[in-house]
VOGU-3710 file (C-alpha; in Angstrom, 3 decimals, decimal comma):
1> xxxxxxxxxx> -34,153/-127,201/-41,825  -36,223/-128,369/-38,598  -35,375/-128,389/-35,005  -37,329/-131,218/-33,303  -37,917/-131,399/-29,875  -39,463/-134,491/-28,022  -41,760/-133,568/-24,955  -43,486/-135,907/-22,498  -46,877/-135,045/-22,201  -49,195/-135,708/-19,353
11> xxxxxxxxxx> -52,542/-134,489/-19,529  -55,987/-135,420/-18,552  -57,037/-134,541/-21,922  -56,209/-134,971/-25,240  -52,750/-135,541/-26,118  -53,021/-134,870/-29,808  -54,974/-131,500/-28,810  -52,119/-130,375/-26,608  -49,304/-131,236/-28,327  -51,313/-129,357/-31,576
21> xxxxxxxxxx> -51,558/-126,512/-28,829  -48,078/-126,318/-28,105  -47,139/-126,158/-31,782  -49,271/-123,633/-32,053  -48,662/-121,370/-28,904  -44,887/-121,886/-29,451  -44,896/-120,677/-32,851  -47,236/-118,208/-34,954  -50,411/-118,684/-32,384  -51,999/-117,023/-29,492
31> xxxxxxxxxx> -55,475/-117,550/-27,564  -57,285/-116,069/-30,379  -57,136/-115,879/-34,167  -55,355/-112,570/-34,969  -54,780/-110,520/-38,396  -51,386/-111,603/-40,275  -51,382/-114,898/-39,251  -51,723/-116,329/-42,805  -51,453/-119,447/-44,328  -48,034/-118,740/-45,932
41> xxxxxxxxxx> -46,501/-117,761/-42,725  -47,792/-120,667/-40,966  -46,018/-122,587/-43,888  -43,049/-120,487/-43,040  -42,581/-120,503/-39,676  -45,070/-122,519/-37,704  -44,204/-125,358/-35,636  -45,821/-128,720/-36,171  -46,606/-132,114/-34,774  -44,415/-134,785/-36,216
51> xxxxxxxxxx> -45,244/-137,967/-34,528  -47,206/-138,862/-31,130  -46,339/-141,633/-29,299  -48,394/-143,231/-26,531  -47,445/-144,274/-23,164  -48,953/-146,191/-19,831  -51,859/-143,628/-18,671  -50,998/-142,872/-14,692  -53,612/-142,078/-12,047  -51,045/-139,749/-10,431
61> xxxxxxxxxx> -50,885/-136,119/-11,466  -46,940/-134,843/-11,392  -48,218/-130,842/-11,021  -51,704/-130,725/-8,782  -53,447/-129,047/-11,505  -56,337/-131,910/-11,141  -56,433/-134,287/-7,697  -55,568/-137,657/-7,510  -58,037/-139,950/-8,433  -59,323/-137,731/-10,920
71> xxxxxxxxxx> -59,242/-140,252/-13,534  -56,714/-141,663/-16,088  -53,837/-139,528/-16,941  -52,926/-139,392/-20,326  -49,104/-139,448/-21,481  -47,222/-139,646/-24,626  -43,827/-138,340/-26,443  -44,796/-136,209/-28,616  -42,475/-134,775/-31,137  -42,683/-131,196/-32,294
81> xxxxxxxxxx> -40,693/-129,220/-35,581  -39,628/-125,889/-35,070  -38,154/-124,224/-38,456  -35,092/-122,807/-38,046  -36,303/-119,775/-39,358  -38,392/-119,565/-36,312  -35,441/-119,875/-34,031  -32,227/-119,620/-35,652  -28,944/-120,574/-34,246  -29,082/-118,217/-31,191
91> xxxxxxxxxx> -29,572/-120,539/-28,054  -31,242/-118,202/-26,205  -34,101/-118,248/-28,671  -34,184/-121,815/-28,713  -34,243/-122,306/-24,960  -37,219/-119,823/-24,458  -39,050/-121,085/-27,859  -38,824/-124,729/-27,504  -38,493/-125,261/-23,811  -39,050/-122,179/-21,288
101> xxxxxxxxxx> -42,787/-121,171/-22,762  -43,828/-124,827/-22,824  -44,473/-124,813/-18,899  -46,766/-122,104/-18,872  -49,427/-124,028/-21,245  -52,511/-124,636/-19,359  -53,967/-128,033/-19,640  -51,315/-130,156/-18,877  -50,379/-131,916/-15,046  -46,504/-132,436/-16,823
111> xxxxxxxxxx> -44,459/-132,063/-19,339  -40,917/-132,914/-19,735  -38,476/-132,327/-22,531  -36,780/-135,817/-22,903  -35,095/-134,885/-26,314  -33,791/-132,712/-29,188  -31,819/-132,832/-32,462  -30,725/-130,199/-33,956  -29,235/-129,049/-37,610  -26,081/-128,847/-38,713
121> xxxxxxxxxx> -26,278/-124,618/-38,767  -25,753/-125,003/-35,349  -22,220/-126,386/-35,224  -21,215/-123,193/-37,486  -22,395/-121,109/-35,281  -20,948/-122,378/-32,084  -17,341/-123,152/-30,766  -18,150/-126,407/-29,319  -15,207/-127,513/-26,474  -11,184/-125,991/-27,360
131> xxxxxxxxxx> -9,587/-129,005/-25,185  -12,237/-131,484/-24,232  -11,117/-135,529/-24,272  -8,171/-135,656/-26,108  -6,728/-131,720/-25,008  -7,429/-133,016/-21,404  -5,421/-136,289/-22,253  -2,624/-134,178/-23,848  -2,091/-131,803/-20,749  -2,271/-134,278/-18,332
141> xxxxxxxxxx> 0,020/-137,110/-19,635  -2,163/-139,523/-19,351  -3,512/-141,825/-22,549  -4,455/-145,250/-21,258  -6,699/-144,919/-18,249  -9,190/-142,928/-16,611  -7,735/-139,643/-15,431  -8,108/-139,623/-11,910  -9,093/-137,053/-9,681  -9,671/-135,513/-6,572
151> xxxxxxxxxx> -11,144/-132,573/-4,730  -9,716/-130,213/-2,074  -11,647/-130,969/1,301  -13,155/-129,098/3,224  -14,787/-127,593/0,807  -14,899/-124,434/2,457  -12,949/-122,313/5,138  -9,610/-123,175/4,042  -6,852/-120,012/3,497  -4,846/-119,794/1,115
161> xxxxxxxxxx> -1,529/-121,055/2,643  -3,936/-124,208/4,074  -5,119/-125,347/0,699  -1,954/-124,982/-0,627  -0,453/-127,267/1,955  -3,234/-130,105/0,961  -2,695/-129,293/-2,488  1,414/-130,166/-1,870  0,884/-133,558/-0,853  -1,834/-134,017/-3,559
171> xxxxxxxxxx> 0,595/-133,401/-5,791  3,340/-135,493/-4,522  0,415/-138,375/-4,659  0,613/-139,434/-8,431  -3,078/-137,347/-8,794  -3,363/-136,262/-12,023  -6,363/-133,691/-11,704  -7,443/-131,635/-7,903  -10,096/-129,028/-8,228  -11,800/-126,518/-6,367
181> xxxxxxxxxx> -14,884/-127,196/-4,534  -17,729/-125,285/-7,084  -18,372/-123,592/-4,225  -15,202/-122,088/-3,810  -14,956/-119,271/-5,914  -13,109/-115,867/-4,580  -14,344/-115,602/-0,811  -13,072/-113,198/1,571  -10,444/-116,153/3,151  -9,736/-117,033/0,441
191> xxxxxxxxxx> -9,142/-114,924/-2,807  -8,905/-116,282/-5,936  -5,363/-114,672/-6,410  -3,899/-115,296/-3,326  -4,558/-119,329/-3,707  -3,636/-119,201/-7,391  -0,140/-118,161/-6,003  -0,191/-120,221/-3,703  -0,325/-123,404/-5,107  0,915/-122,801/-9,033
201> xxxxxxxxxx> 4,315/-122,321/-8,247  4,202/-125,853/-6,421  2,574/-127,215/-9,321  5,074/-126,120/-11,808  8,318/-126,937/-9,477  6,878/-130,301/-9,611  6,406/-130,432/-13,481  9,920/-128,890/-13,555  11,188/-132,054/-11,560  9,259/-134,734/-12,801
211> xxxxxxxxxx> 7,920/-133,792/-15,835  4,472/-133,989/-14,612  1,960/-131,335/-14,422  -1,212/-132,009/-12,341  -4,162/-130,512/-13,506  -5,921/-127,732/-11,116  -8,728/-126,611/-11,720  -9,687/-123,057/-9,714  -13,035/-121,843/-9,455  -13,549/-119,035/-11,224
221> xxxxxxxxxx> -17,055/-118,276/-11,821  -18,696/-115,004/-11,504  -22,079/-112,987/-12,599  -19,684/-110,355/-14,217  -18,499/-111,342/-17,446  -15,315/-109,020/-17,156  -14,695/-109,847/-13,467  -15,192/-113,858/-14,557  -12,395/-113,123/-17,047  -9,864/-111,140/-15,023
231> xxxxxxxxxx> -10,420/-114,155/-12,969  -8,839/-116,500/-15,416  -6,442/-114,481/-16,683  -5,418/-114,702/-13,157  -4,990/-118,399/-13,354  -3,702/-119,207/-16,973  -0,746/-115,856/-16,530  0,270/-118,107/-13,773  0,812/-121,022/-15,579  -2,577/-122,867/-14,971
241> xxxxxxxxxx> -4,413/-124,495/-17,072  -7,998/-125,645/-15,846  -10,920/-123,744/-14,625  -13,847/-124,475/-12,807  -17,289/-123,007/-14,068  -20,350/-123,065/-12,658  -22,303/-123,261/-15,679  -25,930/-122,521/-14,107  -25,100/-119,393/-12,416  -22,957/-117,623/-15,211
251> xxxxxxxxxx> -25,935/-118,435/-17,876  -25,132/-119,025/-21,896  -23,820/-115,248/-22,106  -21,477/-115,774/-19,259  -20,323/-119,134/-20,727  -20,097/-117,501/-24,283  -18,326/-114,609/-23,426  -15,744/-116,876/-21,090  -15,063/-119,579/-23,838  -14,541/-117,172/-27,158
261> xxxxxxxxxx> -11,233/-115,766/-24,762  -10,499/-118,591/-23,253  -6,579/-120,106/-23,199  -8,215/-122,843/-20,188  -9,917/-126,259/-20,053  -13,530/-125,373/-18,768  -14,485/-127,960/-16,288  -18,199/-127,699/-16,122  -20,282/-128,105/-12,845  -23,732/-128,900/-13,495
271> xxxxxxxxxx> -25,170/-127,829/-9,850  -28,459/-126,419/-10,081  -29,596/-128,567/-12,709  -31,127/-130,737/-10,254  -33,844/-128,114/-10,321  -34,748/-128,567/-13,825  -34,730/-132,660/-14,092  -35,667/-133,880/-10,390  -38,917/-134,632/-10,831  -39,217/-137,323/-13,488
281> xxxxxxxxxx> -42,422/-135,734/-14,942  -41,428/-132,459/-15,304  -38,538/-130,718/-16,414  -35,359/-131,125/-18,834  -33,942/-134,073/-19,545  -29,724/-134,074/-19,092  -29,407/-135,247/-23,075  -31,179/-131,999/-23,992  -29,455/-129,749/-20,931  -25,866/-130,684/-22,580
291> xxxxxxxxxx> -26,260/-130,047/-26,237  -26,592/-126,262/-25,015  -23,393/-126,425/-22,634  -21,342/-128,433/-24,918  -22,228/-126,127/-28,487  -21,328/-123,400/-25,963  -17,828/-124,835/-25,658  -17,441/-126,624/-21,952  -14,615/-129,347/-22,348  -15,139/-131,472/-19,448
301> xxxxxxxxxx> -18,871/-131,764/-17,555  -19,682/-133,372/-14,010  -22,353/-135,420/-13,504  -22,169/-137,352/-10,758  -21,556/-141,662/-11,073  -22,668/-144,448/-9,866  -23,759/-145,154/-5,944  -23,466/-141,594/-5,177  -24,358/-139,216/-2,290  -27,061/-137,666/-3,794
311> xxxxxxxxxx> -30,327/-138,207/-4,830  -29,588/-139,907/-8,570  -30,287/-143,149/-9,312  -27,511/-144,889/-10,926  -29,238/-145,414/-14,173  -29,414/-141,700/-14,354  -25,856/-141,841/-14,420  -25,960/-143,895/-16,985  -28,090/-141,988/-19,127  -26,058/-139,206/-18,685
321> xxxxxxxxxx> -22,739/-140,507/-19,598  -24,335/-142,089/-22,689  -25,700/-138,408/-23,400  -22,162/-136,191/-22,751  -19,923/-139,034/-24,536  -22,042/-139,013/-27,800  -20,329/-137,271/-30,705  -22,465/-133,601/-30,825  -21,473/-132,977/-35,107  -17,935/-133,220/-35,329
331> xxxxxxxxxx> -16,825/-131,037/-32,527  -13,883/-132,067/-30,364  -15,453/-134,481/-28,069  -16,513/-133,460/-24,026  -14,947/-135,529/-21,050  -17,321/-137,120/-19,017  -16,477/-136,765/-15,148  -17,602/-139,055/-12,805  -17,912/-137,920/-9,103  -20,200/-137,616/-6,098
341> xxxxxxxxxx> -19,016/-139,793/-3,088  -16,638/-142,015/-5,161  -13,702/-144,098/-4,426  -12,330/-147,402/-6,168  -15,143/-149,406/-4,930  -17,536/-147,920/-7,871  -14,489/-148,832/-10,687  -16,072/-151,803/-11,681  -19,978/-151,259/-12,112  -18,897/-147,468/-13,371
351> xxxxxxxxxx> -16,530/-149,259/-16,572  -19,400/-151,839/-17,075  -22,056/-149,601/-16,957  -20,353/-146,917/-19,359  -19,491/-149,518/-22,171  -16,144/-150,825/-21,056  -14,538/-147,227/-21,598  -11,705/-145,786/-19,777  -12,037/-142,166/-21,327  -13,425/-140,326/-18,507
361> xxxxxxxxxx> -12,347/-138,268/-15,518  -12,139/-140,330/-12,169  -12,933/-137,868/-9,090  -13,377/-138,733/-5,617  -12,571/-136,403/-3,085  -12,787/-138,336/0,583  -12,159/-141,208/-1,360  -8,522/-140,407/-1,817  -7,688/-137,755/0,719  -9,109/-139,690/3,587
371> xxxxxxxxxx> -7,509/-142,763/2,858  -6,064/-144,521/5,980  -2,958/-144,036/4,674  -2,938/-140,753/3,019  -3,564/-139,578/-0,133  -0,985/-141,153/-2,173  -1,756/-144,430/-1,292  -5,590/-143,284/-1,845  -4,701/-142,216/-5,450  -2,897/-145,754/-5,680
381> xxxxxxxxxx> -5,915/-147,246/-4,278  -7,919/-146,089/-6,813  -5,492/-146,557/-9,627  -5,505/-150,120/-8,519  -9,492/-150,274/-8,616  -9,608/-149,813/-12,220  -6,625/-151,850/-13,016  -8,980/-155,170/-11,167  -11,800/-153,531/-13,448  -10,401/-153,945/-16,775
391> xxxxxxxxxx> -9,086/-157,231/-16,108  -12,403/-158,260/-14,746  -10,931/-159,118/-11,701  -13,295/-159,054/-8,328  -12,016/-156,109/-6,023  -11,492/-158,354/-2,926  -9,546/-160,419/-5,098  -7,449/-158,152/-6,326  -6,665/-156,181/-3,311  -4,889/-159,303/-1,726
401> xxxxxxxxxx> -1,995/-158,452/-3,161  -2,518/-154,185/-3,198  -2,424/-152,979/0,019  -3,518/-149,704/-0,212  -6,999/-150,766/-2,059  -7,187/-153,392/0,283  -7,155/-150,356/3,122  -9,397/-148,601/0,683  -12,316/-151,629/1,087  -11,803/-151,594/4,565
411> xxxxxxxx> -12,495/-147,639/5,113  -14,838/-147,314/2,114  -16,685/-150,379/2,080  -19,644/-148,950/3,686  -20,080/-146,609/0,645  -18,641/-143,584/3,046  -16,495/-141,511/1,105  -18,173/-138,114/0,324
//
């Protein structure tokens, strides 16, 4: 059994030298021929070049290892095999095999890893998500459109008895999902257990009234793997269900440790992994970031959506819904969220863009709270968004007749609503 990886080369070399380099340095090799390293175990263990395939040269180096106008670049995808006796299941070994030593190879001016596929071994010996799509469907009542979401705003500096006075009219909105801000985790203003008791209580009275129980998600993150669980113990005793996890800064053990004892839905935040991918010529691409997070056992993962705040380019997006929504073995399948400065004015491009789908999470934070007139009518707003985008009906049309997303265009329309 193989694991392949695909890398994008760019060197002002060789390509089929490097990538045989890599193979080699990643695997049985080193700088010099050395006693042991036989034949047999080469057949054993030793990665190898399975296909090379060549792209445009560029004249522009991505690392200044050479200076512009050096000469033609060359680039290709090259795809290596690693046997799985070289790396096993563990993804630890796999990240610093396959991905983390292939940056220190001299000789190339870039290299990113735009793919991997992996065995089937690796589904035994991973969770994979407890909730994801359809758990996250289940809990929150809702089977026929996007969930929709928002955030609690500001992000930061809020007390407990202040969040929990946003989070009551939230609540009373029709919202089906509010989460912390990923960087709200326990501060000093604002600990974890004095806003879990805070707002839970609200959140079931209102289940206990209307049958409805809105999804919160509180942060929960932490670099202690004990403290990270007292932490949601904290949350799913009182009655929660949904936890926010910052994914980067806990690491796979964190993540492991969290999800084998975990009773929540693990909403993943992705920040940091900017990073790793920015630069288009170096670094991870989000298809291979997610395998990890997803064997690992995150049910629902953010990453961003279309016309957003932030540096991405929409086809990113794209790229990365197609990536988190595509079956990973048979494991329960992971929610894509879409967020990042949205309101109901990205509805449209987001369900043409994603394949005509409605299973995904919805979340826009100033794009429901700071609605003209107030969050409910925001979360209407948006509702209403999506119901013109399945019908394929132009937003302006539509909101002729729906106040509230016709408010929604006028307050939004300039793409403000981070």
């Amino acid at each position: 059994m193989m694991i392949t990886l695909t890398y994008r080369i760019e060197t002002p070399s060789s390509v089929e030298a490097m990538a045989a380099k890599i193979a080699s340095d990643q695997s049985t090799g080193t700088f010099v021929a050395v006693p042991g390293e036989t034949e047999e175990l080469k057949a054993r263990v030793a990665a190898r070049v399975l296909d090379i395939r060549h792209l445009p040269d560029t004249d522009f180096p991505t690392w200044p290892e050479v200076a512009p106008g050096h000469g033609p670049l060359r680039r290709a995808d090259v795809d290596i095999a690693f046997p799985l006796d070289a790396i096993g299941t563990d993804l630890s070994a796999l990240m610093t095999i396959a991905i983390g030593g292939v940056f220190s190879i001299k000789g190339m001016t870039g290299i990113r890893v735009v793919d991997m596929k992996l065995p089937a071994a690796f589904r035994s010996a991973h969770p994979g998500p407890q909730f994801g799509l359809p758990g996250t469907r289940r809990l929150t009542g809702v089977d026929d459109r996007p969930i929709i979401g928002t955030i609690v705003k500001p992000a930061l500096g809020l007390r407990p008895k202040e969040t929990a006075a946003l989070v009551g009219e939230l609540i009373q909105s029709g919202v089906d999902f509010i989460k912390d801000d990923e960087k709200l985790m326990s501060p000093a203003y604002s600990p974890l257990k004095e806003r879990v008791e805070a707002i839970m209580p609200m959140i079931l009275d209102h289940e206990q009234k209307t049958g409805k129980k809105v999804m919160y998600a509180f942060g929960i993150s932490h670099a202690d793997p004990d403290e990270m669980m007292r932490n949601h113990d904290l949350v799913l005793n009182a009655g929660g269900n949904c936890a926010v996890v910052n994914i980067n800064s806990i690491g796979f053990g964190g993540m492991s440790f969290l999800r084998k004892r975990s009773g929540l839905v693990l909403h993943a935040h992705r920040n940091g992994w900017d990073v790793l991918t920015r630069d288009p010529g170096a670094g991870l691409d989000f298809r291979v970031y997610q395998q990890f997070w997803r064997l690992l056992g995150v049910d629902q993962f953010q990453i961003n959506g279309i016309r957003v705040k932030y540096w991405e380019p929409d086809e990113s997006f794209v790229q990365s819904f197609k990536a988190v929504s595509t079956p990973l073995f048979d494991m329960v399948d992971c929610l894509p969220v879409a967020g990042s400065g949205q309101w109901g004015g990205q509805a449209a491009d987001t369900y043409q863009r994603t394949g005509r789908t409605t299973d995904l999470l919805y979340l826009c934070g100033g794009g429901i709270v700071s609605h003209p007139d107030g969050p409910a009518a925001g979360v209407r707003a948006v509702q209403q968004a999506w119901q013109a985008a399945v019908a394929d009906i132009p937003l302006e049309e539509y909101a002729r007749d729906h106040p509230e997303l016709a408010a929604s265009i006028a307050k939004f329309g300039d793409g403000k609503a981070a």
